[in-house]
mmCIF file of the N, C-alpha and C atoms, coordinates in Angstrom:
data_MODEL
# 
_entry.id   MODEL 
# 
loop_
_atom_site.group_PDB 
_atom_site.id 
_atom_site.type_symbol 
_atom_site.label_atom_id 
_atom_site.label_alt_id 
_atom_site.label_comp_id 
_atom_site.label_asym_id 
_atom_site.label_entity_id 
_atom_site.label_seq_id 
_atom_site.pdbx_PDB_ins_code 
_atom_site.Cartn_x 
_atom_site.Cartn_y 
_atom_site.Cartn_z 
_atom_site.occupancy 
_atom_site.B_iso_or_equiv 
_atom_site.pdbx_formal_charge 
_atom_site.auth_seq_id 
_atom_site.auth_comp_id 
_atom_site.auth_asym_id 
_atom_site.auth_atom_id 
_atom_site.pdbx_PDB_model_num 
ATOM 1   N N  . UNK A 1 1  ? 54.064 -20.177 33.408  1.00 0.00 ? 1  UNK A N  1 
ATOM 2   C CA . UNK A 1 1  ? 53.843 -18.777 33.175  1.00 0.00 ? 1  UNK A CA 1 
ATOM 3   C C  . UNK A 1 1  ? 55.179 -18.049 32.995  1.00 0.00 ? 1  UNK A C  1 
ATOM 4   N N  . UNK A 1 2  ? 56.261 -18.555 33.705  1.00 0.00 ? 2  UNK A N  1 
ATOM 5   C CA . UNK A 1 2  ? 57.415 -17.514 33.676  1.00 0.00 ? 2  UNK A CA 1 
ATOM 6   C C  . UNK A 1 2  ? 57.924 -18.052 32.115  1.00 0.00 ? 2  UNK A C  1 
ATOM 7   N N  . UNK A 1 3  ? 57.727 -19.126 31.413  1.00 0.00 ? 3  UNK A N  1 
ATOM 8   C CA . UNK A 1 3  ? 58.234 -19.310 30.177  1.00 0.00 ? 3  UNK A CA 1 
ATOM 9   C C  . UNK A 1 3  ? 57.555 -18.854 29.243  1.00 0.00 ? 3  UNK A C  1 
ATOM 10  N N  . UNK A 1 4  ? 56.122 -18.885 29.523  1.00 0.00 ? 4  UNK A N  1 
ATOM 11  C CA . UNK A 1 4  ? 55.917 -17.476 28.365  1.00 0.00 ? 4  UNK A CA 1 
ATOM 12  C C  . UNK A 1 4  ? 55.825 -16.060 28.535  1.00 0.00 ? 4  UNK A C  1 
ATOM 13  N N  . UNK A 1 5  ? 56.347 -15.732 29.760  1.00 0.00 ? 5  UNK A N  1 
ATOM 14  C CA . UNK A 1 5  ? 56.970 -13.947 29.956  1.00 0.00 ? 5  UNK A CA 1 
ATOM 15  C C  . UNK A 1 5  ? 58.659 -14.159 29.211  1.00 0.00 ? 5  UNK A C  1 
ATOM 16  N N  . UNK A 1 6  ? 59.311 -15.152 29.633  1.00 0.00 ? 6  UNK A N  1 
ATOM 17  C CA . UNK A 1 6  ? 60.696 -14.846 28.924  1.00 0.00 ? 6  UNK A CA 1 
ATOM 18  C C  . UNK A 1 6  ? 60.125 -14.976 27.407  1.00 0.00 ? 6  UNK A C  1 
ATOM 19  N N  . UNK A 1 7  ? 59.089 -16.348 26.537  1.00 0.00 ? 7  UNK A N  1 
ATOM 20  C CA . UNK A 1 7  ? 58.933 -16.017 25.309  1.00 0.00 ? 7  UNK A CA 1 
ATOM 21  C C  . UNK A 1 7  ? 58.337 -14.325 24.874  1.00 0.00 ? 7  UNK A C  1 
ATOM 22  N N  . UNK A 1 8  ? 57.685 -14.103 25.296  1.00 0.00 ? 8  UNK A N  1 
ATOM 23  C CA . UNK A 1 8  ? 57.094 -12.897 24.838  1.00 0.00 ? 8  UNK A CA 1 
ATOM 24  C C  . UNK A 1 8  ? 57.834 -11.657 25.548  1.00 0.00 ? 8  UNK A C  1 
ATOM 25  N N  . UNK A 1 9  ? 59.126 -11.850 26.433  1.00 0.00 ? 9  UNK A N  1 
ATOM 26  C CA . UNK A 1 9  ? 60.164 -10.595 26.383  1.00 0.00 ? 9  UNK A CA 1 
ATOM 27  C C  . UNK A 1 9  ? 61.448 -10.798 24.986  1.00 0.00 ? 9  UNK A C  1 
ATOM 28  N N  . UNK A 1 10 ? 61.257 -11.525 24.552  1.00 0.00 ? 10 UNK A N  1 
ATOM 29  C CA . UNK A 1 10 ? 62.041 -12.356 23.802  1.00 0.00 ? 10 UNK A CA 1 
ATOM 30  C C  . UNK A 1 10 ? 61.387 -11.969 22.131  1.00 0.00 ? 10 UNK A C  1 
ATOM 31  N N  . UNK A 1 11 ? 59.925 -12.263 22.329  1.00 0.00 ? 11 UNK A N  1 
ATOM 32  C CA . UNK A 1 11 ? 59.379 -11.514 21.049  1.00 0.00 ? 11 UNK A CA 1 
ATOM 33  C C  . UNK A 1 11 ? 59.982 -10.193 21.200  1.00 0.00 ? 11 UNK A C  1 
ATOM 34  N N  . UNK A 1 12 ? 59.530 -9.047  22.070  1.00 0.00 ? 12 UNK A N  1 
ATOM 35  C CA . UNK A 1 12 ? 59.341 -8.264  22.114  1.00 0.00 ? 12 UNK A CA 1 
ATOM 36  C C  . UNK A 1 12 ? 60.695 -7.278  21.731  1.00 0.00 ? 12 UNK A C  1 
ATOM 37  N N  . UNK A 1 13 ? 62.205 -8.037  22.412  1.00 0.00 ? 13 UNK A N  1 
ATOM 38  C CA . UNK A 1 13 ? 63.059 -7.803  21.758  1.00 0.00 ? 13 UNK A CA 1 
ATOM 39  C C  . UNK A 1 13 ? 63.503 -7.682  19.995  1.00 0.00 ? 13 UNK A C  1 
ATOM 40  N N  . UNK A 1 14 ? 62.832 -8.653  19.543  1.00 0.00 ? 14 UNK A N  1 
ATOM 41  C CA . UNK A 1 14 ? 63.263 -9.076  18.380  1.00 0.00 ? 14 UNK A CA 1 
ATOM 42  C C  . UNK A 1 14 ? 62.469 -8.037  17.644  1.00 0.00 ? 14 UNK A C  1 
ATOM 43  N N  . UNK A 1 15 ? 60.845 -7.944  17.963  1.00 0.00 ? 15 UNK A N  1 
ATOM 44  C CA . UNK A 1 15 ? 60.466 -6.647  17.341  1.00 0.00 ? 15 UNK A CA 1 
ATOM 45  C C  . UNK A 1 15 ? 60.971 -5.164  17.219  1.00 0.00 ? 15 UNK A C  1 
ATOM 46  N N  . UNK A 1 16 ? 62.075 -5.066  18.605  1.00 0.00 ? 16 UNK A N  1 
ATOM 47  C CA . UNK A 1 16 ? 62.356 -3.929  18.978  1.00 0.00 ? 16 UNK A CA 1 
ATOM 48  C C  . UNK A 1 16 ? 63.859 -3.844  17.878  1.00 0.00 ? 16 UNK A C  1 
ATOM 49  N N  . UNK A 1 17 ? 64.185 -4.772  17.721  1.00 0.00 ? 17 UNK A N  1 
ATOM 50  C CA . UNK A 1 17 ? 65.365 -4.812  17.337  1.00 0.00 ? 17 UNK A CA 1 
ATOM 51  C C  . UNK A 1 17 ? 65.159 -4.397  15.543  1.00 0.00 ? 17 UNK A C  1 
ATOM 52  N N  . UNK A 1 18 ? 64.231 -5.246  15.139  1.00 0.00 ? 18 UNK A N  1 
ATOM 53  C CA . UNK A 1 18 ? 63.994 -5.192  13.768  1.00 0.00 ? 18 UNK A CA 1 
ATOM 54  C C  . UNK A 1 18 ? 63.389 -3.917  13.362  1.00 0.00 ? 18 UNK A C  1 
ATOM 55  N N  . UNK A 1 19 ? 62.273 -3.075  14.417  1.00 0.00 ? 19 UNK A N  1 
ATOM 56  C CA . UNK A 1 19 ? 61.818 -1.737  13.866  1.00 0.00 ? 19 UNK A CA 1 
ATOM 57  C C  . UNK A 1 19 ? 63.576 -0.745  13.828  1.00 0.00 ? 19 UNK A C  1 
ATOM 58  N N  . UNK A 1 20 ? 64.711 -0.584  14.679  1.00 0.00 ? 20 UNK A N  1 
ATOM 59  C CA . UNK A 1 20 ? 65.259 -0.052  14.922  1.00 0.00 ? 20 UNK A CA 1 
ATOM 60  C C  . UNK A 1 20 ? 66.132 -0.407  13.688  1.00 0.00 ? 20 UNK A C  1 
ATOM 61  N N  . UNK A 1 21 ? 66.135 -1.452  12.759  1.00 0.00 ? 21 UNK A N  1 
ATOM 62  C CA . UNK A 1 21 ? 67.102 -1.682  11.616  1.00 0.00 ? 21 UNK A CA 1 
ATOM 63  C C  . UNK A 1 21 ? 66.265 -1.344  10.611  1.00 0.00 ? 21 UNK A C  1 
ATOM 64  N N  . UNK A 1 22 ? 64.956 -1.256  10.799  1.00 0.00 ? 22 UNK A N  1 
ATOM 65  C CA . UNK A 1 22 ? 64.380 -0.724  9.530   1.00 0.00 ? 22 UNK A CA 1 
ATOM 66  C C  . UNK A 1 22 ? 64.184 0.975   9.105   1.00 0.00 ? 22 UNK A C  1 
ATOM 67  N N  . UNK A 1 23 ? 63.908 1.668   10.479  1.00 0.00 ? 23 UNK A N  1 
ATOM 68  C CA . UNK A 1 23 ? 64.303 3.279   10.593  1.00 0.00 ? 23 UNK A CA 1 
ATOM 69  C C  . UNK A 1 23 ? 65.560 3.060   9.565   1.00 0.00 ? 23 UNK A C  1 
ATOM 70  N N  . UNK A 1 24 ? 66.275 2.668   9.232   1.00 0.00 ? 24 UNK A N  1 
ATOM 71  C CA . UNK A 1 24 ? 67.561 2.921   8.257   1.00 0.00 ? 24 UNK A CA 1 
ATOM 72  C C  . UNK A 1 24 ? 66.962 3.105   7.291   1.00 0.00 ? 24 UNK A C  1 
ATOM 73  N N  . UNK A 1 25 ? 66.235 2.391   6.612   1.00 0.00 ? 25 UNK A N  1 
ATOM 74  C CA . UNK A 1 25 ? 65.430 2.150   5.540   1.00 0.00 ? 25 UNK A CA 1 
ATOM 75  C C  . UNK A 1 25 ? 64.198 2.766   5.258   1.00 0.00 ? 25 UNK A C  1 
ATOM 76  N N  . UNK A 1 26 ? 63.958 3.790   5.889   1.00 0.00 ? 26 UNK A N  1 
ATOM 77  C CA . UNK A 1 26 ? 62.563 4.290   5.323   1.00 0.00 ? 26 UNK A CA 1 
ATOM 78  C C  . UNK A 1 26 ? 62.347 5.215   4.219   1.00 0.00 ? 26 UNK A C  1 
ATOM 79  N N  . UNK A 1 27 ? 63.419 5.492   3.937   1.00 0.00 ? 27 UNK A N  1 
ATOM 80  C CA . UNK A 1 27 ? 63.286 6.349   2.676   1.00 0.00 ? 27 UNK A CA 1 
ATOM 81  C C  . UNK A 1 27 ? 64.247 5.578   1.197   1.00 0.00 ? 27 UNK A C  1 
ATOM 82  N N  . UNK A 1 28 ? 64.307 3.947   1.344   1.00 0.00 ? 28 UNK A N  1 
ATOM 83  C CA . UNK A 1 28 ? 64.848 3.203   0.710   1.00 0.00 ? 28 UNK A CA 1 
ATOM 84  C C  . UNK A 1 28 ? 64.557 3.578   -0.833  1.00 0.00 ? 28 UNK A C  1 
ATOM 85  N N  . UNK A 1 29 ? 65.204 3.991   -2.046  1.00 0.00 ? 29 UNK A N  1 
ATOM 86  C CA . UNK A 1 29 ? 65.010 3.845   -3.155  1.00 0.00 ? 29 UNK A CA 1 
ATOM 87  C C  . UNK A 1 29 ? 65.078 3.021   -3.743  1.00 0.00 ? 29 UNK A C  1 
ATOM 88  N N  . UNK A 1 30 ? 65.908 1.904   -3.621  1.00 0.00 ? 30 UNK A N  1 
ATOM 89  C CA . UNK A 1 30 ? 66.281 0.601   -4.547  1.00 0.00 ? 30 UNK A CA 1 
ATOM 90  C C  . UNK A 1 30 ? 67.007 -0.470  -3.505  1.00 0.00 ? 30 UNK A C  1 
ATOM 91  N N  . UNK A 1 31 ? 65.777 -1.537  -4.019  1.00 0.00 ? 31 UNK A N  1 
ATOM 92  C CA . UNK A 1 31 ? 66.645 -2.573  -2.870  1.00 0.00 ? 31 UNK A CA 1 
ATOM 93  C C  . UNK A 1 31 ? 67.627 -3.323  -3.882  1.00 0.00 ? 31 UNK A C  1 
ATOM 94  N N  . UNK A 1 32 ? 69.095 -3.149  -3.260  1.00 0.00 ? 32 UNK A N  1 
ATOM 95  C CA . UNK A 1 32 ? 69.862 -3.923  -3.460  1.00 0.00 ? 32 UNK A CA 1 
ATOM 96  C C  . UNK A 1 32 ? 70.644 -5.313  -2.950  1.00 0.00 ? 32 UNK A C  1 
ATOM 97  N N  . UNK A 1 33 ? 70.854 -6.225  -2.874  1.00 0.00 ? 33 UNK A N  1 
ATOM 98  C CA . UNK A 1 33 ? 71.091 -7.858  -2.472  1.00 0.00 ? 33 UNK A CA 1 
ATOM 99  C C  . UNK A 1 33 ? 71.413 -7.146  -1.240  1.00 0.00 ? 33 UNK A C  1 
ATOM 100 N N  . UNK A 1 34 ? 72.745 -6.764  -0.427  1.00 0.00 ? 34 UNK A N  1 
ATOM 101 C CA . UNK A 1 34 ? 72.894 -6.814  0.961   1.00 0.00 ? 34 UNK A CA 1 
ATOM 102 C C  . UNK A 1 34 ? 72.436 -6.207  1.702   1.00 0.00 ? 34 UNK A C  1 
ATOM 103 N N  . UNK A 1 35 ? 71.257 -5.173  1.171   1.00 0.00 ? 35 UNK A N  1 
ATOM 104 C CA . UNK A 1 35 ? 69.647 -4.636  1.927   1.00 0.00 ? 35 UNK A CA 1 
ATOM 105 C C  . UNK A 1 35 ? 68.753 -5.839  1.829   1.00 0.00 ? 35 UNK A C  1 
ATOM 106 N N  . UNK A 1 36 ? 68.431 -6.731  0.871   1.00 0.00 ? 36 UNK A N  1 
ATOM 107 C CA . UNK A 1 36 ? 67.244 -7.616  0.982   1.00 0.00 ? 36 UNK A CA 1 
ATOM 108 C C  . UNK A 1 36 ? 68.052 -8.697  1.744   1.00 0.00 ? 36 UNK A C  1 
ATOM 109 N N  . UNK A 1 37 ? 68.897 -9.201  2.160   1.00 0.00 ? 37 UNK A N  1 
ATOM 110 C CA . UNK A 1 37 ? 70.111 -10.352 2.703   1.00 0.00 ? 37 UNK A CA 1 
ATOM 111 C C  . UNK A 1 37 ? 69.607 -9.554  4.302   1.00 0.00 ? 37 UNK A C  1 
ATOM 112 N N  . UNK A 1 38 ? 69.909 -8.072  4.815   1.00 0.00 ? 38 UNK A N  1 
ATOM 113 C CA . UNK A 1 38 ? 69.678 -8.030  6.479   1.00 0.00 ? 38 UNK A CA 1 
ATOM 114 C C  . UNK A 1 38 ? 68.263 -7.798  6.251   1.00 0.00 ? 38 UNK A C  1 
ATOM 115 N N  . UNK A 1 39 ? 67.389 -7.538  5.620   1.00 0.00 ? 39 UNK A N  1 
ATOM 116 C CA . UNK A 1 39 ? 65.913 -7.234  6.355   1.00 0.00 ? 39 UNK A CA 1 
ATOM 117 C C  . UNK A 1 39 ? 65.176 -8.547  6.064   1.00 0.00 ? 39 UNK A C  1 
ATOM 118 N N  . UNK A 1 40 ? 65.694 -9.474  5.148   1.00 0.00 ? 40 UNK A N  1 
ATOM 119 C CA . UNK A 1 40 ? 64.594 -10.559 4.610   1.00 0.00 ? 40 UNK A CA 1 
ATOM 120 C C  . UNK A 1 40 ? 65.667 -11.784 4.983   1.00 0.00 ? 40 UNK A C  1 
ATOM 121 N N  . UNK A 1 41 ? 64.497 -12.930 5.901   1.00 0.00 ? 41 UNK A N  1 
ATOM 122 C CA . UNK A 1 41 ? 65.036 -14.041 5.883   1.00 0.00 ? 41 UNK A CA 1 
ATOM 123 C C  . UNK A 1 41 ? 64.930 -14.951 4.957   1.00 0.00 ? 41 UNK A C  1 
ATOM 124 N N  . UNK A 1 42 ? 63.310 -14.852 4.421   1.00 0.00 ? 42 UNK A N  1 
ATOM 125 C CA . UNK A 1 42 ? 63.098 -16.041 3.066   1.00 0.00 ? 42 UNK A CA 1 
ATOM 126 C C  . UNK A 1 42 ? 62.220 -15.387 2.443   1.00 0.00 ? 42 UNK A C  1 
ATOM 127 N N  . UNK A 1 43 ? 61.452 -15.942 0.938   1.00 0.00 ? 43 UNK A N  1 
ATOM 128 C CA . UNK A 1 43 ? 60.554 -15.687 0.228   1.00 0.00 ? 43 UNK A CA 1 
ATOM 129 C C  . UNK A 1 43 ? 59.564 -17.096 0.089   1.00 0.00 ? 43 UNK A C  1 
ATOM 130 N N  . UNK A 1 44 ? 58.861 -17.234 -0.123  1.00 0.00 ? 44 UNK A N  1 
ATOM 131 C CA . UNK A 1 44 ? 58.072 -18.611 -0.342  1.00 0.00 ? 44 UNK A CA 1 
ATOM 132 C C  . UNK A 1 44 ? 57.118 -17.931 -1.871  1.00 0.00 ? 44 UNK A C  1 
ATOM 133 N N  . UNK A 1 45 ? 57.053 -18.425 -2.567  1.00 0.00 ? 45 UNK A N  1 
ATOM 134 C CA . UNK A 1 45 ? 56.134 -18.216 -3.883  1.00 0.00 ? 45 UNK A CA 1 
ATOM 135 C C  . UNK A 1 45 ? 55.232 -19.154 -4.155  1.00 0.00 ? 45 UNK A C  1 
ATOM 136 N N  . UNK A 1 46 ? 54.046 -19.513 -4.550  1.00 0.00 ? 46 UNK A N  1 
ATOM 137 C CA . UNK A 1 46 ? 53.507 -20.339 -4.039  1.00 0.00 ? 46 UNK A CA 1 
ATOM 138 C C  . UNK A 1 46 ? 52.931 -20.810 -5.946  1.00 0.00 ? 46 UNK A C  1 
ATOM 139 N N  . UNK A 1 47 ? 52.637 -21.980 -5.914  1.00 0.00 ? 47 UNK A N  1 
ATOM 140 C CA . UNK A 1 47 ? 52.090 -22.333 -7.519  1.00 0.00 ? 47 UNK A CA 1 
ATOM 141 C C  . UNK A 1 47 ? 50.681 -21.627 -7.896  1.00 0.00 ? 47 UNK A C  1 
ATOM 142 N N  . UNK A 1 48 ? 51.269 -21.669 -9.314  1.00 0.00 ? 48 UNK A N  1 
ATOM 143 C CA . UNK A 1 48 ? 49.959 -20.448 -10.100 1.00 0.00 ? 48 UNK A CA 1 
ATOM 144 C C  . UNK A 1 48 ? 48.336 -21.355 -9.774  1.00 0.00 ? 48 UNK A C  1 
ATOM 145 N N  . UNK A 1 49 ? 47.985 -20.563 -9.583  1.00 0.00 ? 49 UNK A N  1 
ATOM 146 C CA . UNK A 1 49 ? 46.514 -20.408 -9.723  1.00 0.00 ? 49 UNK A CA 1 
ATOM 147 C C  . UNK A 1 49 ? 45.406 -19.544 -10.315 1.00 0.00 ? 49 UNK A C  1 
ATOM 148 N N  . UNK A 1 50 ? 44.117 -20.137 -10.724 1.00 0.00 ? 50 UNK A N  1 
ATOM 149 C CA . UNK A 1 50 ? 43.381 -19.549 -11.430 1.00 0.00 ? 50 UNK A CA 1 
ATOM 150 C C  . UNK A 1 50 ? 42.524 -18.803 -10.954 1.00 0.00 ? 50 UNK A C  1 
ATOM 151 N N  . UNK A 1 51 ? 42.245 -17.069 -11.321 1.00 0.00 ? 51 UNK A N  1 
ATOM 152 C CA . UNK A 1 51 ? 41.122 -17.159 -10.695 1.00 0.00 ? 51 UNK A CA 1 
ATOM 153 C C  . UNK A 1 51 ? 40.817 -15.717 -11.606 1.00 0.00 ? 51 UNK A C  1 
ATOM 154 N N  . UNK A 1 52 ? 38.827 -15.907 -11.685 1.00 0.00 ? 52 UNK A N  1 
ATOM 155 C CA . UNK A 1 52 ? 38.653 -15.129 -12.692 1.00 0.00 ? 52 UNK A CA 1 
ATOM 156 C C  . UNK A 1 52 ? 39.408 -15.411 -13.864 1.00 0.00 ? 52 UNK A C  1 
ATOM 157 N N  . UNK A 1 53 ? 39.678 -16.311 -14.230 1.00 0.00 ? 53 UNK A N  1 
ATOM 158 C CA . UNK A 1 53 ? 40.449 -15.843 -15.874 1.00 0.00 ? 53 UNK A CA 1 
ATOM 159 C C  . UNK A 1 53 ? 41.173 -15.744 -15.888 1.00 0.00 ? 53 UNK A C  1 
ATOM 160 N N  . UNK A 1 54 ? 42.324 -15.167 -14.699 1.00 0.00 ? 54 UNK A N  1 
ATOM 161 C CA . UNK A 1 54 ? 43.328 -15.014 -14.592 1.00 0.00 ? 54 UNK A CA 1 
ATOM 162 C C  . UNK A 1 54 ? 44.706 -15.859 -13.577 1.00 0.00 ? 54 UNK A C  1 
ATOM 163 N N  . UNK A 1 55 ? 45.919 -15.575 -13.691 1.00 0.00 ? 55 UNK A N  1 
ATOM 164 C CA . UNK A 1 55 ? 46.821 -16.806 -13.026 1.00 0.00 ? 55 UNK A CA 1 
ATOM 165 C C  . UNK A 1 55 ? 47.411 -15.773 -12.092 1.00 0.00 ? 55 UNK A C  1 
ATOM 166 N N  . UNK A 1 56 ? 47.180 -16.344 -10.944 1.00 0.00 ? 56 UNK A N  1 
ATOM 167 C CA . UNK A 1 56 ? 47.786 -15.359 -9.199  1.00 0.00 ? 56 UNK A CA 1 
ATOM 168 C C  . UNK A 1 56 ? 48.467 -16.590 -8.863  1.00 0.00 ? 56 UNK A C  1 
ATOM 169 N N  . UNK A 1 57 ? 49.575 -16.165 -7.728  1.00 0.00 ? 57 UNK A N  1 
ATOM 170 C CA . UNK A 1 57 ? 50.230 -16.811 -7.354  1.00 0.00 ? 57 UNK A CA 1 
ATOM 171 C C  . UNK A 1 57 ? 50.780 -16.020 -5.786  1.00 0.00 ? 57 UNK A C  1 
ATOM 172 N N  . UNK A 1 58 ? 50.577 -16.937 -5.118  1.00 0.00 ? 58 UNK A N  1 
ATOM 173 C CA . UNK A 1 58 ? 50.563 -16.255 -3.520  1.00 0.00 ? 58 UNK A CA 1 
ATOM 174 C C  . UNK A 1 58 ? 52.325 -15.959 -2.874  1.00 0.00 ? 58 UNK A C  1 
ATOM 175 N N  . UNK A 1 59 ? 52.644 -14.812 -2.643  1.00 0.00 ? 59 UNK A N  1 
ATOM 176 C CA . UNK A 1 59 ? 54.018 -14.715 -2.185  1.00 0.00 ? 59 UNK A CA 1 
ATOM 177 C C  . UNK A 1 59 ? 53.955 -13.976 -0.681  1.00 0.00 ? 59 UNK A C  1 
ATOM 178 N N  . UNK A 1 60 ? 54.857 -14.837 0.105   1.00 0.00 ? 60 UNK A N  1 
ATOM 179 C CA . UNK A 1 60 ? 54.636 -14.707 1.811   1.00 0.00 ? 60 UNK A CA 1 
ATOM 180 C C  . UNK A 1 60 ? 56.130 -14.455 1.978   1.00 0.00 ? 60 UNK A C  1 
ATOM 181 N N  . UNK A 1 61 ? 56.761 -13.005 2.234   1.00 0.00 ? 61 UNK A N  1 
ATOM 182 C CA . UNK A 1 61 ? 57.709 -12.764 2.652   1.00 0.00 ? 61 UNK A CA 1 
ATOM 183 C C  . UNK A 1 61 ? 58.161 -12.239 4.310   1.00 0.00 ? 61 UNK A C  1 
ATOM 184 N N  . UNK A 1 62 ? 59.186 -13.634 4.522   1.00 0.00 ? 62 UNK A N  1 
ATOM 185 C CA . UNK A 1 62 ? 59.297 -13.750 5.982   1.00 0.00 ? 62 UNK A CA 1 
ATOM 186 C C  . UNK A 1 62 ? 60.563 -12.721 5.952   1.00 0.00 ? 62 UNK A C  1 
ATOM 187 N N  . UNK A 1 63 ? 60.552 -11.801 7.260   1.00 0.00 ? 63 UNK A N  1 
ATOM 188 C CA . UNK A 1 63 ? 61.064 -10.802 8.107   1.00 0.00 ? 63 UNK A CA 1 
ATOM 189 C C  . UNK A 1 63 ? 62.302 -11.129 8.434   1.00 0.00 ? 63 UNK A C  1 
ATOM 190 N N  . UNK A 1 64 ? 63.463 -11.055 8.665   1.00 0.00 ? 64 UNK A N  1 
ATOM 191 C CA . UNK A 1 64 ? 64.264 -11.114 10.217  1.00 0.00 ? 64 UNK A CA 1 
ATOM 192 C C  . UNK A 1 64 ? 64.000 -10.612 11.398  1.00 0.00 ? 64 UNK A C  1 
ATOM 193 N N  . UNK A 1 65 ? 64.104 -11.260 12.529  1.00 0.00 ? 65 UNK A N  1 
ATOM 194 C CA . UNK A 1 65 ? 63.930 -10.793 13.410  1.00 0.00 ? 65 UNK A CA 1 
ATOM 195 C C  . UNK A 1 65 ? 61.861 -11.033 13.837  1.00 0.00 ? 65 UNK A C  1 
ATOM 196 N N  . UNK A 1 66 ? 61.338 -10.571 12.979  1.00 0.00 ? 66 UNK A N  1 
ATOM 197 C CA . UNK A 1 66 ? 59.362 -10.591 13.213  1.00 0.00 ? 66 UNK A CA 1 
ATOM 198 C C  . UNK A 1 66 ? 58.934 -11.777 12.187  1.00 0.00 ? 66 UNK A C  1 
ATOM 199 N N  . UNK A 1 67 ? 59.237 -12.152 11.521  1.00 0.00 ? 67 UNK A N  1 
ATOM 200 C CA . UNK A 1 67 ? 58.809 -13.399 10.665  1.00 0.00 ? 67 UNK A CA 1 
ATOM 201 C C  . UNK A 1 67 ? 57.754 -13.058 9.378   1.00 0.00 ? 67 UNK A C  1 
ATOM 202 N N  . UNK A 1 68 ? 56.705 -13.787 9.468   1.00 0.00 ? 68 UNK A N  1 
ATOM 203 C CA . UNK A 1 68 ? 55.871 -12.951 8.379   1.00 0.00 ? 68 UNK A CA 1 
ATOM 204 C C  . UNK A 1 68 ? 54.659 -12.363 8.702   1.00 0.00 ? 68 UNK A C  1 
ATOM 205 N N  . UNK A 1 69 ? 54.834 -11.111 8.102   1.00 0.00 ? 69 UNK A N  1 
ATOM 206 C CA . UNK A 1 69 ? 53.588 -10.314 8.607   1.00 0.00 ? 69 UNK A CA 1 
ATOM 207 C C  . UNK A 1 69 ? 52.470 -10.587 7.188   1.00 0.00 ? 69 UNK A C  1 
ATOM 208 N N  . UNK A 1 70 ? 51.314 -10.684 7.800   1.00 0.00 ? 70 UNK A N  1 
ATOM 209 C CA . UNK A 1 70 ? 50.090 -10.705 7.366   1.00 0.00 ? 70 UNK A CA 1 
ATOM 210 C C  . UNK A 1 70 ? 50.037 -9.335  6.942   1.00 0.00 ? 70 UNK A C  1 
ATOM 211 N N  . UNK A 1 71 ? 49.293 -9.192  5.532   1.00 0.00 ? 71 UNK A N  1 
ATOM 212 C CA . UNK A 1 71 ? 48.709 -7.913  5.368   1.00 0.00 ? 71 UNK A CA 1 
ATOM 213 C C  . UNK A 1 71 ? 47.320 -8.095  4.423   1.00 0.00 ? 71 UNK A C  1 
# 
């Protein structure tokens, strides 16, 4: 039990840390490389697929600090 109170004080930091670097950014006009370099750790793009007729392709962009959020 005490190792998942330090994991989840440990999340909880990292969330705290990452909302407090993104307040910089809320009125962002244009992302430029050393804005997408501190807020983004990776991109994953995923192969085309069909659907309806048409070609989608799934993109999951992981966070610093929170990882990837679902939306």
């Amino acid at each position: 039990m005490t190792e998942q109170l330090a994991t989840s004080r440990e999340n909880e930091q990292s969330v705290d840390a990452w909302l407090d670097m993104v307040q910089n950014y809320y009125d962002l006009q244009e992302l430029d490389r050393p804005t997408l370099v501190r807020l983004i750790q990776k991109i994953e793009i995923s192969e085309k697929y069909t659907v309806d007729d048409h070609e989608e392709r799934d993109i999951h962009i992981y966070y610093n600090f929170v990882g990837y959020i679902e939306v």
